[in-house]
N, C-alpha and C positions, 0 to 999 in steps of 0.2 A: 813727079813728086820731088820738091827739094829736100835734100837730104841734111836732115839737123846735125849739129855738133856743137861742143861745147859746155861751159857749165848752164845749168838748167837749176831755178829754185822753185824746189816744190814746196808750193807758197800756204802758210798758215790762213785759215780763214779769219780776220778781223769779228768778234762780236763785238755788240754792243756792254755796257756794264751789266744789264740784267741775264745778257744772255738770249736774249728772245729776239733778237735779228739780226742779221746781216750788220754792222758798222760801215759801210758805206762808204764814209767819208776818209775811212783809216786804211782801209783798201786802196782806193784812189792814191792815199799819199803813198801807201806800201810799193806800189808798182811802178810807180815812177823815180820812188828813190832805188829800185832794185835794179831801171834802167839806167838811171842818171851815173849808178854806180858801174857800168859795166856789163850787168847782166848778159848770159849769150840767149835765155833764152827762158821762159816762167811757164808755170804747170800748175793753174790751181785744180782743187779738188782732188788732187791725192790721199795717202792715207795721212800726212801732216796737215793738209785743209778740213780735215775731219768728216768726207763726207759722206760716211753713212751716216751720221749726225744732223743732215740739213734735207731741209724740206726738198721736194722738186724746184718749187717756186725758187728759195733760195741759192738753187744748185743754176738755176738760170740768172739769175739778177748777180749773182759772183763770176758768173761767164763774161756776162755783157759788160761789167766793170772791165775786168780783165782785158777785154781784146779791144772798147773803145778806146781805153786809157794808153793802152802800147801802142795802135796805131801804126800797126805793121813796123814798129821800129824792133823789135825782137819778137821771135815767132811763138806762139800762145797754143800750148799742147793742153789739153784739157782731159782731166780724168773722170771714163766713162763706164768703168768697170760697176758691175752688176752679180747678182747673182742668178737669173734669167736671162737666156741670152735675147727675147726679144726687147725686154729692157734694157742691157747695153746696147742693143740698133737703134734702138730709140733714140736714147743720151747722145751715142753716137752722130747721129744721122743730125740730131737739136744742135752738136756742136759745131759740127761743118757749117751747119745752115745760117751759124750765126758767127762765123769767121774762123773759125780754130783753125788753125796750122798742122793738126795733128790730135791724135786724141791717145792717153796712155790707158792699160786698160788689164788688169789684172784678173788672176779666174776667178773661176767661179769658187766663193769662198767656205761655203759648207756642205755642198753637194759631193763634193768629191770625184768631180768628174775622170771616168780615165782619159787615155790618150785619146782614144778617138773620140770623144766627145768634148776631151778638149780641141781639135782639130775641127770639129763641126762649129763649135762654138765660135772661136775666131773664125773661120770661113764666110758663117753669115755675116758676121758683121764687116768685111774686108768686101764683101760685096755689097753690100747697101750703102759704103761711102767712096769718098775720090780722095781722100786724105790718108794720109799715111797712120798705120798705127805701131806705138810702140808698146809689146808688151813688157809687164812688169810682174818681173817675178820675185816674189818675195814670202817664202815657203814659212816663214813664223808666225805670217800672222791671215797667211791665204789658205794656209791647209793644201797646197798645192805644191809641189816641186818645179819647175820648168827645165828640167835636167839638159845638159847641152843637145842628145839627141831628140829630146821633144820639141827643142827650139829649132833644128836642125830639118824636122818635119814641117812645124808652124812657119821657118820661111820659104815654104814654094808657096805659104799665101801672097797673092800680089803684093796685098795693101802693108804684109807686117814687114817694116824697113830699119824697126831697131829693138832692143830690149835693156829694159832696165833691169840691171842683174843684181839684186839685193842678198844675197850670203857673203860670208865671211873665205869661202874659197874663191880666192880670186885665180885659180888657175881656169877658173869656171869662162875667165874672156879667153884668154887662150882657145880652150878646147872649142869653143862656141865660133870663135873666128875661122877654126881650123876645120870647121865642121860645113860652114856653111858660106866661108868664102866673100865675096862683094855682096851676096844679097841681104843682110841684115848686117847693123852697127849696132855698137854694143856700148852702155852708158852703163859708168859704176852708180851703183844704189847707194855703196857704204863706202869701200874701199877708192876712193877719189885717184889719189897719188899714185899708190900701187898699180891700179888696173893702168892709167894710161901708157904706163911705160911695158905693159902687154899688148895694146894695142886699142885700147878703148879709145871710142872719139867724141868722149862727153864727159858728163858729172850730171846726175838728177840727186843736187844737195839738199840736205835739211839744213847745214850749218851756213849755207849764204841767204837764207830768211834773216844772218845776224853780219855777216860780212860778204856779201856778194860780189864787195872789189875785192878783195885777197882770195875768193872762190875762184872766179874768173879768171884774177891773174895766173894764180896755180894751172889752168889747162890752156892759158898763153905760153906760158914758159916753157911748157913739155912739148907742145904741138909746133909753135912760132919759132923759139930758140934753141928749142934741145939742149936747155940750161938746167941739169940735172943738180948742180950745188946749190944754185939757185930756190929753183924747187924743191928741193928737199929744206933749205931752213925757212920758207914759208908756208912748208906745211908743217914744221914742227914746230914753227909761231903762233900757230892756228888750233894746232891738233888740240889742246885745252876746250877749246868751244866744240870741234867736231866730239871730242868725247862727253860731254854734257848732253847733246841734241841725237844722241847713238845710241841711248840706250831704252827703256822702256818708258823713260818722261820727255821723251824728245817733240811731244806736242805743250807741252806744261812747260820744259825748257826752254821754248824757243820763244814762247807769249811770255814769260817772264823776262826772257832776257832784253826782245824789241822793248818791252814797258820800262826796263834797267836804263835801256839807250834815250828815252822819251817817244817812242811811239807806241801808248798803251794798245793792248789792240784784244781784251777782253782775255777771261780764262778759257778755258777748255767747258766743253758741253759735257754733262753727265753722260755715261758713268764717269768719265775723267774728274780728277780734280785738280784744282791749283798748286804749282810747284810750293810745296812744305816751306815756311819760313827760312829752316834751317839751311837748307837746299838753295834761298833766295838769295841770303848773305854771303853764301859761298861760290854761288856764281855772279853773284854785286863783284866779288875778287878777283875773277879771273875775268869779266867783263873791263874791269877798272885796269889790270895790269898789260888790255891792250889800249887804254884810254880811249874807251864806248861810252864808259857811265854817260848818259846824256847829250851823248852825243848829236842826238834827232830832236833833243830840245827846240 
């Protein structure tokens, strides 16, 4: 299994204006400007693609966009989390079959599994595919913690070779590196900047759905250059839109801000709603003070 790195955009699902399909054609453009721009590497159907929100059907026709349109030019991890685990073998087993590079894959999210049935949980599914899986922990909105020693269990599974570590303790790559050594790599969720100079060897961003070349360049600079000046005042050039797409509107954030740029790409699906007016004008301003406004015109 090739072992991923890099920034990674866990990519918005395009709707249509009503809302009742897939957009298609806005997808296509999304993915090739996310490569065009540098991308190391895209993830749809996480929790930014909204997909407990979309049909099965849909969850496939955003797949086959996704991996036709990349073209093996950046690798296509696909999010197959479930809250059944023969359901995630499924998603899973449908995403290999249909090219993914990798599948991301979060707990189970209202069961409350403990350890060992989290343990069971990814086992089956590590066994029914040949692709690598990256779990994704992200305890605010899975109901699940993936504590370093849980992770630390979960990789003597074959298949799990990275995790997306979404809290605000970023001493959490540390301990997780220290715990488990070469067999899992460790991608920040939120904290981008800070984890890689712990040792993280990715980014799975929301904020490169809006700039994916300044995303990417940020995990050039720390990985390629070891230009720590550097890096540090292009994440503080940036940090303005990270904190927009960081908080609880970072799916509403991030579809207003591509439409801000000109690539409209639908609201958010109920219960979500559209980012507030107020909210619109105020990131029009900090869109505009990196001159985005319309940029994808």
């Amino acid at each position: 299994m090739t072992r991923a790195r890099g920034t990674f955009t866990v990519l918005v699902t395009p709707f249509t204006p009503d809302g009742s399909a897939v957009d298609a054609a806005s997808l296509r453009r999304l993915v090739n400007w996310q490569i065009a721009q540098g991308i190391h590497g895209l993830i749809p159907l996480g929790s930014t693609g909204e997909f407990l929100s979309c049909s099965r059907e849909e969850r496939q026709e955003i797949v086959e966009i996704c991996i036709s349109e990349a073209a093996g030019r950046v690798p296509v991890y696909v999010g197959t989390g479930a809250e059944a685990t023969f359901d995630a073998v499924e998603l899973s087993r449908e995403a290999e079959a249909m090219g993914a590079d990798g599948v991301m894959i979060i707990p189970p999210f209202y069961s409350s599994p403990t350890e060992d049935e989290l343990f069971e949980h990814y086992r089956r599914i590590g066994e029914a595919i040949s692709i690598p899986i990256m779990l994704y922990n992200n305890p605010a909105t899975a109901n699940v913690d993936l504590v370093p020693r849980i992770v630390e269990r979960l990789s003597r599974i074959d298949a799990v070779r990275s995790i997306k570590e979404s809290t605000l303790e970023v001493t959490r790559v540390r301990d997780i590196i220290e715990l488990c050594g070469e067999r899992i790599d460790v991608f920040a969720g939120i904290l981008g900047y800070e984890s890689f100079w712990l040792g993280a060897v990715g980014w799975v961003a929301v904020c490169s759905n809006l700039l994916p070349k300044q995303s990417a360049e940020l995990f050039d600079l720390v990985d390629q250059r070891s230009d720590r000046a550097g890096a540090l005042a292009l994440y503080r050039n940036i940090l303005p839109v990270v904190r927009w797409v960081g908080g609880p509107r970072y799916v509403s954030a991030s579809k207003a801000g591509l439409a801000i740029m000109g690539l409209p790409v639908g609201d958010p699906r109920a219960p979500r709603l559209p980012l507030p007016l107020s909210d619109r004008a105020a990131l029009r301003k900090t869109l505009a003070s990196l001159s985005l406004v319309g940029s994808l015109a």
